[in-house]
PDB file of N, CA, C and O in Angstrom, chain B, residues numbered from 101:
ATOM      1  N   UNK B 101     142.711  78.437  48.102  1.00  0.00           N
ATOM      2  CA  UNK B 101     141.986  77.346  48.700  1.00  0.00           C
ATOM      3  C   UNK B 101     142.978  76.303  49.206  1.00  0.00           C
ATOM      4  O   UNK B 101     143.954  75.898  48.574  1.00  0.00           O
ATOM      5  N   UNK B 102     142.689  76.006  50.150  1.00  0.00           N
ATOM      6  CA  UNK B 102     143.498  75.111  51.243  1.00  0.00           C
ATOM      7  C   UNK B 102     143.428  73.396  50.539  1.00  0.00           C
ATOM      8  O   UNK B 102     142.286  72.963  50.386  1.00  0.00           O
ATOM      9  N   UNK B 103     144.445  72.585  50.182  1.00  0.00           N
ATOM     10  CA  UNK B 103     144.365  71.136  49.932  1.00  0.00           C
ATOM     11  C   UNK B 103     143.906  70.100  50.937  1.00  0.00           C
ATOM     12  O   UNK B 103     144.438  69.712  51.978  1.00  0.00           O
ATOM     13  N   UNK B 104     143.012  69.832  50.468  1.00  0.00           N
ATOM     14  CA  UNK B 104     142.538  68.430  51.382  1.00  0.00           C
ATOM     15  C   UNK B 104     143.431  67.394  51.788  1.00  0.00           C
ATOM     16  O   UNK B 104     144.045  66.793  50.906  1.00  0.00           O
ATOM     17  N   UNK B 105     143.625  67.046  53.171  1.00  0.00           N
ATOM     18  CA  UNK B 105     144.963  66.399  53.737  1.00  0.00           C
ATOM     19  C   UNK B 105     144.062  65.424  54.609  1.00  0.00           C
ATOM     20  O   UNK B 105     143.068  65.739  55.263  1.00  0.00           O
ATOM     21  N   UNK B 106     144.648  64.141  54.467  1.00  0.00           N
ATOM     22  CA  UNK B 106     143.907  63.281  55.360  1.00  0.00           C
ATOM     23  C   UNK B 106     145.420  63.407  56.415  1.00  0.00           C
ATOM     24  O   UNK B 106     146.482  63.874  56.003  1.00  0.00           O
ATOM     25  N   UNK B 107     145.171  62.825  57.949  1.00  0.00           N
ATOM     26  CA  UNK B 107     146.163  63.616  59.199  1.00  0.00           C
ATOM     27  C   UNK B 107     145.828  61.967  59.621  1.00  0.00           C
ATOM     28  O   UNK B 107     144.758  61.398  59.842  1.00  0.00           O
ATOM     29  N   UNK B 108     147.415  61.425  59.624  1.00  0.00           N
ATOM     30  CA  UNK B 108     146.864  59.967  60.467  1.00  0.00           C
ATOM     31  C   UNK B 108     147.724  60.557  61.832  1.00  0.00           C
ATOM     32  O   UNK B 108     148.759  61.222  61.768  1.00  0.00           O
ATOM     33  N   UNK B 109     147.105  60.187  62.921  1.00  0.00           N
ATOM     34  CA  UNK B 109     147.453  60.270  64.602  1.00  0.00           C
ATOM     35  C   UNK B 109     148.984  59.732  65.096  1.00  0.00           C
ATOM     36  O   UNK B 109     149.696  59.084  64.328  1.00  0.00           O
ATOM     37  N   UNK B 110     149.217  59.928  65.866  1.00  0.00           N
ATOM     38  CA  UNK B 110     151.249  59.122  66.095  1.00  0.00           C
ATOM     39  C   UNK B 110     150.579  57.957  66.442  1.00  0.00           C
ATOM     40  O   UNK B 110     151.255  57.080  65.905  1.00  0.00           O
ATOM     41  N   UNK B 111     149.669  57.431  67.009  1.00  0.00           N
ATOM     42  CA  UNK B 111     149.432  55.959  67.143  1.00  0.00           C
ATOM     43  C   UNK B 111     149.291  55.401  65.987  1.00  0.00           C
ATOM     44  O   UNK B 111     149.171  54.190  66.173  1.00  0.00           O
ATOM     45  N   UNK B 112     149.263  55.556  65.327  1.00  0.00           N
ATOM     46  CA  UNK B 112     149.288  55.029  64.117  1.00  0.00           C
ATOM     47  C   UNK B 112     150.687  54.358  63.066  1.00  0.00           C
ATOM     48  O   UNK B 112     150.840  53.406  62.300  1.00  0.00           O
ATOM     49  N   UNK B 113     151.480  55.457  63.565  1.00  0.00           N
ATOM     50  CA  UNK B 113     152.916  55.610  63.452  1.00  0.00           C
ATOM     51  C   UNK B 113     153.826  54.625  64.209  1.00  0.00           C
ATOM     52  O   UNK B 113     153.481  53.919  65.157  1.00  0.00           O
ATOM     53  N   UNK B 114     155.075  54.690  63.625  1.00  0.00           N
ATOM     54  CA  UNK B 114     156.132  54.079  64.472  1.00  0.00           C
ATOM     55  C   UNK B 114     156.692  55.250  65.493  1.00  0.00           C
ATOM     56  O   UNK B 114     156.466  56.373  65.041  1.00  0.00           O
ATOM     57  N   UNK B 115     157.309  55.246  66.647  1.00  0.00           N
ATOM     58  CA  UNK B 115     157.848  56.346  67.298  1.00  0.00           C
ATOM     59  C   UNK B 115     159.077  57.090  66.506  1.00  0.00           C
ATOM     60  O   UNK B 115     159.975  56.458  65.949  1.00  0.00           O
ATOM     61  N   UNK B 116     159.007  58.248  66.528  1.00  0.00           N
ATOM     62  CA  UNK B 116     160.540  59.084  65.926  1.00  0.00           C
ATOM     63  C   UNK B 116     161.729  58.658  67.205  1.00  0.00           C
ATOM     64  O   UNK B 116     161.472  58.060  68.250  1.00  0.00           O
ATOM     65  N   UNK B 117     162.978  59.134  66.781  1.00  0.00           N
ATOM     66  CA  UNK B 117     164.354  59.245  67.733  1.00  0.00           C
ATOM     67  C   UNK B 117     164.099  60.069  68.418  1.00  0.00           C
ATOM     68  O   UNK B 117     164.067  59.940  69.642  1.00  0.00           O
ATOM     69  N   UNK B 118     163.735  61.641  67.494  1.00  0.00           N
ATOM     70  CA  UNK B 118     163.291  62.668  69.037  1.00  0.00           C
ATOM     71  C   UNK B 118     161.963  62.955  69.110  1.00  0.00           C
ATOM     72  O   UNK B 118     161.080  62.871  68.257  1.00  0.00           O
ATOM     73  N   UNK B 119     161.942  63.334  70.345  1.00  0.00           N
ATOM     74  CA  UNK B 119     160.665  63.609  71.027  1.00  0.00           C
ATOM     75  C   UNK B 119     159.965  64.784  70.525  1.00  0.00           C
ATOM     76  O   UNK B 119     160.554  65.699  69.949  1.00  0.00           O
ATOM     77  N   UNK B 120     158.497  64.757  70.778  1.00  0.00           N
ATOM     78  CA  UNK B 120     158.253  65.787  69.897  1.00  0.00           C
ATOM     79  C   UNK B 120     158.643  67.386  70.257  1.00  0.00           C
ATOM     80  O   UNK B 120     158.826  67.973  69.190  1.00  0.00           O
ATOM     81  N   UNK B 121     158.808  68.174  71.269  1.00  0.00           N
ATOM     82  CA  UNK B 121     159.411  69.042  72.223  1.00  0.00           C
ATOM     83  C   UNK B 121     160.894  69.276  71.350  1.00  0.00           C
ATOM     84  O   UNK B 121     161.322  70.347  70.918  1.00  0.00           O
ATOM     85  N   UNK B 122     161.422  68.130  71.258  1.00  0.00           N
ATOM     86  CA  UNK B 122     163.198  68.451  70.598  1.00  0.00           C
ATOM     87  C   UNK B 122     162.455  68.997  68.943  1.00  0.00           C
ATOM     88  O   UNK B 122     162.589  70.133  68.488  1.00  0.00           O
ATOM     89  N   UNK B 123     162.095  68.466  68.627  1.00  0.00           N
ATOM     90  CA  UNK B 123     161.733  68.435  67.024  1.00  0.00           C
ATOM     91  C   UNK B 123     160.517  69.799  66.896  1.00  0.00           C
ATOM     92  O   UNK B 123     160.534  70.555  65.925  1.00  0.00           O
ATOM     93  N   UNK B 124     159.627  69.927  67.898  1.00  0.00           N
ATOM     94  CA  UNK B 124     159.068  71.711  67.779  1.00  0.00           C
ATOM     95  C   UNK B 124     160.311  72.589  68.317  1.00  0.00           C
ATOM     96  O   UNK B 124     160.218  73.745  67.902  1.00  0.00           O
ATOM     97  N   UNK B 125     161.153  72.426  68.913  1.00  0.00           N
ATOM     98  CA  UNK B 125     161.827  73.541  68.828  1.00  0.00           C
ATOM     99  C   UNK B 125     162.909  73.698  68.197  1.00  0.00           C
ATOM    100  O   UNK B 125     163.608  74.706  68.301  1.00  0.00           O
ATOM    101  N   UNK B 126     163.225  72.494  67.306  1.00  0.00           N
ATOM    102  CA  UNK B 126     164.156  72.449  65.796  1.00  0.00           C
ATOM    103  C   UNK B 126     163.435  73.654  64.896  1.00  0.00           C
ATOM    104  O   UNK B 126     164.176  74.420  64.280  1.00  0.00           O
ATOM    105  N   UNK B 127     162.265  73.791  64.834  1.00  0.00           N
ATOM    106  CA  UNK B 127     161.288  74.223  64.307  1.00  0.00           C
ATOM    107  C   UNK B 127     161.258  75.710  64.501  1.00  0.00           C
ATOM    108  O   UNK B 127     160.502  76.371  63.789  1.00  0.00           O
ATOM    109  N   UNK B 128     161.903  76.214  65.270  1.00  0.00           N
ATOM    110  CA  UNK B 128     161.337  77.467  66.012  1.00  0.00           C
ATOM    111  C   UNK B 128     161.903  79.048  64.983  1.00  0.00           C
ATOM    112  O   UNK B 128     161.403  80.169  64.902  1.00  0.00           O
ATOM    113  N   UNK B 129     162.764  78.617  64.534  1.00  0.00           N
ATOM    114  CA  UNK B 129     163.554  79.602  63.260  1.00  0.00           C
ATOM    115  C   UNK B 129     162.112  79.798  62.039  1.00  0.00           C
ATOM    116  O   UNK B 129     161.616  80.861  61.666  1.00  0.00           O
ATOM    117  N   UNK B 130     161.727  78.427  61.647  1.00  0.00           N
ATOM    118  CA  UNK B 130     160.900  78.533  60.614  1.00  0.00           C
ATOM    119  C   UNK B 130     159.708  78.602  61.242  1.00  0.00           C
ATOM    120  O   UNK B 130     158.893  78.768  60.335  1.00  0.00           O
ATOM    121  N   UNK B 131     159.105  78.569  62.335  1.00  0.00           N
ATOM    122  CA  UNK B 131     157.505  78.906  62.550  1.00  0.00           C
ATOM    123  C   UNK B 131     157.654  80.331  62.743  1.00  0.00           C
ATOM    124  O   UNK B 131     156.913  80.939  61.972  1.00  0.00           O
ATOM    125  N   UNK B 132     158.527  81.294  63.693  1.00  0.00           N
ATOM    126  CA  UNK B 132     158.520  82.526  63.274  1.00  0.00           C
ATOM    127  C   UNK B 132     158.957  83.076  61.864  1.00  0.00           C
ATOM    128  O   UNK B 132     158.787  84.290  61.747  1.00  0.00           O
ATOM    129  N   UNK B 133     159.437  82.489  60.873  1.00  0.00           N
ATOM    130  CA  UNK B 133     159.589  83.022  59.948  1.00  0.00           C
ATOM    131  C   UNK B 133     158.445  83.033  58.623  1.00  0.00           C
ATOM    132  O   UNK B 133     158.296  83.715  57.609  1.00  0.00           O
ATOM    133  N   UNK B 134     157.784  81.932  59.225  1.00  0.00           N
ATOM    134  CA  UNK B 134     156.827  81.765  58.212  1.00  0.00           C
ATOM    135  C   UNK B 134     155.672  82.948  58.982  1.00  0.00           C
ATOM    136  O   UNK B 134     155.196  83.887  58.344  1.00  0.00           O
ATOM    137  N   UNK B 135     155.321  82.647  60.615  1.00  0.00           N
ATOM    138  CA  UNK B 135     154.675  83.497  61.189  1.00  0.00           C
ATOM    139  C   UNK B 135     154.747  85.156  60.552  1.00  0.00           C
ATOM    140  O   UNK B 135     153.824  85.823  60.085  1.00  0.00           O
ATOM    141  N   UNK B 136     155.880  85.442  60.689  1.00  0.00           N
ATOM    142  CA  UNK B 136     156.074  87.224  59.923  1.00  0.00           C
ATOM    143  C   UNK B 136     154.927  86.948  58.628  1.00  0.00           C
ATOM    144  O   UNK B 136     153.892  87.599  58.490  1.00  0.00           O
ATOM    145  N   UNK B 137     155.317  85.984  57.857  1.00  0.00           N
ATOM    146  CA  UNK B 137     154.717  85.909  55.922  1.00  0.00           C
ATOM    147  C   UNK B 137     153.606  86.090  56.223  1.00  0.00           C
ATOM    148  O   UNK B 137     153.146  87.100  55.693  1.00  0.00           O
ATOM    149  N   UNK B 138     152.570  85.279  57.190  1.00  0.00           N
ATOM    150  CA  UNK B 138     151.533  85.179  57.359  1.00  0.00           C
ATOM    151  C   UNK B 138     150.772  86.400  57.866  1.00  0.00           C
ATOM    152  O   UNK B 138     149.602  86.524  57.505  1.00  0.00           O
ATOM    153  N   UNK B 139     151.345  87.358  58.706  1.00  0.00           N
ATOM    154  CA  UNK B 139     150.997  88.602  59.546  1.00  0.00           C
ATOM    155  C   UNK B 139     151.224  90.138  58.041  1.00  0.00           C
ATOM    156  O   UNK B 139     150.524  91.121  57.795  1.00  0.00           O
ATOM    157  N   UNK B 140     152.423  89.648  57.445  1.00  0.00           N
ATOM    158  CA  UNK B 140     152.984  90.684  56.635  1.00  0.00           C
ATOM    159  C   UNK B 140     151.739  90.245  54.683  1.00  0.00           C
ATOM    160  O   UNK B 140     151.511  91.019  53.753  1.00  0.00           O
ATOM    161  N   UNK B 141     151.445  89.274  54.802  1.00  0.00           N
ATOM    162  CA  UNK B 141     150.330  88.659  53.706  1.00  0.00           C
ATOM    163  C   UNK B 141     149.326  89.738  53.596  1.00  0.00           C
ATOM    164  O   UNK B 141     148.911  90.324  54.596  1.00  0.00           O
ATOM    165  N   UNK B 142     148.756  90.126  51.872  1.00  0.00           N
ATOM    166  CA  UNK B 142     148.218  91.188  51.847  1.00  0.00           C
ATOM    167  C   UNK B 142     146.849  90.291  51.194  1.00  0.00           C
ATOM    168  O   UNK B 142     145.866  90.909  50.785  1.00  0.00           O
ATOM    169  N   UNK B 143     146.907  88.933  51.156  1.00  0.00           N
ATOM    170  CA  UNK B 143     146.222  88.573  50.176  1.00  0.00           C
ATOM    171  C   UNK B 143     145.722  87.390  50.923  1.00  0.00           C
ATOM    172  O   UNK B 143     146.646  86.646  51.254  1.00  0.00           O
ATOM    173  N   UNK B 144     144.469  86.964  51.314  1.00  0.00           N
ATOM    174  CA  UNK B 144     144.179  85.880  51.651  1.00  0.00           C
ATOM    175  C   UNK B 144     144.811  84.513  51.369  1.00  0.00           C
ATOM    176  O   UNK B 144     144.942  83.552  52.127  1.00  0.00           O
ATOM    177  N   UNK B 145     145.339  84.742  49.487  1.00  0.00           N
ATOM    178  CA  UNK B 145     145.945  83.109  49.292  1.00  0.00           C
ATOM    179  C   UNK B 145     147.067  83.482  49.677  1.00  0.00           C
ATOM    180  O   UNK B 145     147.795  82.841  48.919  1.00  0.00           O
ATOM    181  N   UNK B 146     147.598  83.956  50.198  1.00  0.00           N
ATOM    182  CA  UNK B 146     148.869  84.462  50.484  1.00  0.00           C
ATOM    183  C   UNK B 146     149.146  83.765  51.876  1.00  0.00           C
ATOM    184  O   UNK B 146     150.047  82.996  52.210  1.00  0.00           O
ATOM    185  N   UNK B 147     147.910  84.367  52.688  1.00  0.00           N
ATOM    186  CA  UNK B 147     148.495  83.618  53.918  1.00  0.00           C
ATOM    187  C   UNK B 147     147.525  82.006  54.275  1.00  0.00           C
ATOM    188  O   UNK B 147     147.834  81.441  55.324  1.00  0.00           O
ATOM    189  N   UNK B 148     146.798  81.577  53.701  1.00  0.00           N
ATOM    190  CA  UNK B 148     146.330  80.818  53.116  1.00  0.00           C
ATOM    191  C   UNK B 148     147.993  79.622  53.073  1.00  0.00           C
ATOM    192  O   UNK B 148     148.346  78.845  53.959  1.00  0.00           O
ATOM    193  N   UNK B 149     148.580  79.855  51.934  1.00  0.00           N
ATOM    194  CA  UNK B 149     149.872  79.395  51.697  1.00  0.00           C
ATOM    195  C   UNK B 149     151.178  79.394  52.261  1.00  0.00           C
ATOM    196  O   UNK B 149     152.113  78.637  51.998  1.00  0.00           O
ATOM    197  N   UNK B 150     151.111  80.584  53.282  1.00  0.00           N
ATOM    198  CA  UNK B 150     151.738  80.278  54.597  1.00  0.00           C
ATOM    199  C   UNK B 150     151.317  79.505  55.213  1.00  0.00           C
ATOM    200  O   UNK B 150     151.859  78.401  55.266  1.00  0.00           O
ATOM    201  N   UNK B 151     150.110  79.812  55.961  1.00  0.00           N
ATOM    202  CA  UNK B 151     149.441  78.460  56.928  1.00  0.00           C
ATOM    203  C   UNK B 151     149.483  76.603  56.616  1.00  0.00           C
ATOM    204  O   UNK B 151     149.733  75.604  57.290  1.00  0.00           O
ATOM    205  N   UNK B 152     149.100  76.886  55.270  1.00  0.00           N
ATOM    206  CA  UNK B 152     149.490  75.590  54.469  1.00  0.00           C
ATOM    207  C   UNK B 152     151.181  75.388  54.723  1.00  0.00           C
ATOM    208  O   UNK B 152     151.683  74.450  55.343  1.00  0.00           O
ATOM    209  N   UNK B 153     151.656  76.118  54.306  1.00  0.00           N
ATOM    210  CA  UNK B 153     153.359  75.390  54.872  1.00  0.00           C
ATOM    211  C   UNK B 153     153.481  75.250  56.178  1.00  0.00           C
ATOM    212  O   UNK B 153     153.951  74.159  56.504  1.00  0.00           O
ATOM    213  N   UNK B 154     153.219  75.982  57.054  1.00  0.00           N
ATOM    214  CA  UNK B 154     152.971  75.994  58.606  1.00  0.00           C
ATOM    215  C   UNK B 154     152.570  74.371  59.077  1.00  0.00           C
ATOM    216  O   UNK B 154     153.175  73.465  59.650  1.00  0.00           O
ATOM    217  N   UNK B 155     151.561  74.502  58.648  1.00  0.00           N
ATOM    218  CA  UNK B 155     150.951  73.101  58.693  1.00  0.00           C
ATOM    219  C   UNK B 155     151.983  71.374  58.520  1.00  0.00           C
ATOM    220  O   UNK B 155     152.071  70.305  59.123  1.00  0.00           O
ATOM    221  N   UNK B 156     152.446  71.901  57.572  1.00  0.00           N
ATOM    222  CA  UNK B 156     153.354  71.038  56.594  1.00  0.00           C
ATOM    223  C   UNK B 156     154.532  70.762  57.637  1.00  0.00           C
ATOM    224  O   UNK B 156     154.564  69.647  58.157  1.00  0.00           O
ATOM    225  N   UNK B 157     155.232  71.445  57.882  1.00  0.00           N
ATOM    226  CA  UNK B 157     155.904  71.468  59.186  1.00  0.00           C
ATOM    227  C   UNK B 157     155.635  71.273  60.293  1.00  0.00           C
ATOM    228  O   UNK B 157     156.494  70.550  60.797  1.00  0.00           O
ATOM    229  N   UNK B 158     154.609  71.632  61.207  1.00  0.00           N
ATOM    230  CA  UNK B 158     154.236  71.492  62.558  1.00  0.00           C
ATOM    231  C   UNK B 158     153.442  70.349  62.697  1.00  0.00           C
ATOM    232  O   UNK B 158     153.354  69.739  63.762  1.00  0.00           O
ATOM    233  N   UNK B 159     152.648  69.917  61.296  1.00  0.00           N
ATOM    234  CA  UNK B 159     152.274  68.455  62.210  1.00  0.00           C
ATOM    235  C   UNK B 159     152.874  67.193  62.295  1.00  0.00           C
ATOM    236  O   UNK B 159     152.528  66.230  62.980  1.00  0.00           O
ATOM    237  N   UNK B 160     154.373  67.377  61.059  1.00  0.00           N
ATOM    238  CA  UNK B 160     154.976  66.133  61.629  1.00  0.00           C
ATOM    239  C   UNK B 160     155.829  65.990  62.550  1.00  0.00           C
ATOM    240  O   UNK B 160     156.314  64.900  62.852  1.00  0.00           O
ATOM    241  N   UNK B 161     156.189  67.399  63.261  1.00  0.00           N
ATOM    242  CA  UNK B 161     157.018  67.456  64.320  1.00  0.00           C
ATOM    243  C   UNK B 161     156.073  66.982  65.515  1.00  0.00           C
ATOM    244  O   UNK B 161     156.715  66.833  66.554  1.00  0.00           O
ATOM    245  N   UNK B 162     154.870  66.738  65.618  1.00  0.00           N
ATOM    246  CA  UNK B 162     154.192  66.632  66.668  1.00  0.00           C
ATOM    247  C   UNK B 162     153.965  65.291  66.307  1.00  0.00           C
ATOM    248  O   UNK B 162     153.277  64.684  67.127  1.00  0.00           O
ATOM    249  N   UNK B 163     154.323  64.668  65.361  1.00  0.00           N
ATOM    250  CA  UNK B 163     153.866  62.539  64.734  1.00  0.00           C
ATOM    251  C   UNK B 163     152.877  62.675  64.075  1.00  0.00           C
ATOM    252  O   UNK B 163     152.436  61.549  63.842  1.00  0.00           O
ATOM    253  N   UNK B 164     152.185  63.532  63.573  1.00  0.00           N
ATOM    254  CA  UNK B 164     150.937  63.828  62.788  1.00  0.00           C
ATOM    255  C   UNK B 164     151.343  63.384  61.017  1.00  0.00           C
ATOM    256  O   UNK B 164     152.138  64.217  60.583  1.00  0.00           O
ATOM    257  N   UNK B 165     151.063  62.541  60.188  1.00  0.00           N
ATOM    258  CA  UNK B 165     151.524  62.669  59.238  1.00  0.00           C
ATOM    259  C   UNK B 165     150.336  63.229  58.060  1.00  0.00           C
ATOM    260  O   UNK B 165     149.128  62.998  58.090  1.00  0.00           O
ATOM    261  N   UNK B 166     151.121  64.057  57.005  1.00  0.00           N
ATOM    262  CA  UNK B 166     149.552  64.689  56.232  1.00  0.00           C
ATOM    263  C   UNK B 166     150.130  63.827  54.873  1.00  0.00           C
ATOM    264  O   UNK B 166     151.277  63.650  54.463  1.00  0.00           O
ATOM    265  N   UNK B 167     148.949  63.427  54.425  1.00  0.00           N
ATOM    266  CA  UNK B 167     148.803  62.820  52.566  1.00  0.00           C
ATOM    267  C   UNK B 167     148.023  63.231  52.144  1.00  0.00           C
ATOM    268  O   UNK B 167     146.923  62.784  52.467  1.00  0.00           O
ATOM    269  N   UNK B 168     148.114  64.647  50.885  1.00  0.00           N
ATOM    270  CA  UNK B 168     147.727  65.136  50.406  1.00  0.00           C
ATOM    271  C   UNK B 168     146.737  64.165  49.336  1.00  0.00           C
ATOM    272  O   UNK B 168     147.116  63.220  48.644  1.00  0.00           O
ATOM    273  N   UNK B 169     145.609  64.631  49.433  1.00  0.00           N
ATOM    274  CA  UNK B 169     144.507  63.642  48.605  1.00  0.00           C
ATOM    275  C   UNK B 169     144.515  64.103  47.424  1.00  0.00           C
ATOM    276  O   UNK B 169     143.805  63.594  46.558  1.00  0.00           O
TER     277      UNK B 169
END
């Protein structure tokens, strides 16, 4: 089961140094690597807990910040 995350918006935020484009493709080693876990997952919580890290990563590269409730 997936954790309840409240997601505040980049307006909300102060701006980062890099843009979000530099910072998703800092990213690009670990979204395919987590991508394989998620495809190669035999077990719903399995990829469940990929996606959850996925998450964890990709929305603050985009200014999205998550606080786990």
């Amino acid at each position: 089961m997936m954790r309840p995350v409240t997601i505040t918006p980049p307006s909300d935020r102060p701006p980062d140094s890099a843009a979000p484009p530099a910072r998703l493709q800092a990213l690009a080693g670990d979204y395919l690597r987590i991508r394989d876990r998620v495809l190669k997952a035999r077990t719903r919580s399995a990829r469940l807990a990929a996606l959850d890290e996925l998450a964890a990563k990709l929305l603050p590269a985009l200014g999205y910040e998550l606080a786990p409730q």
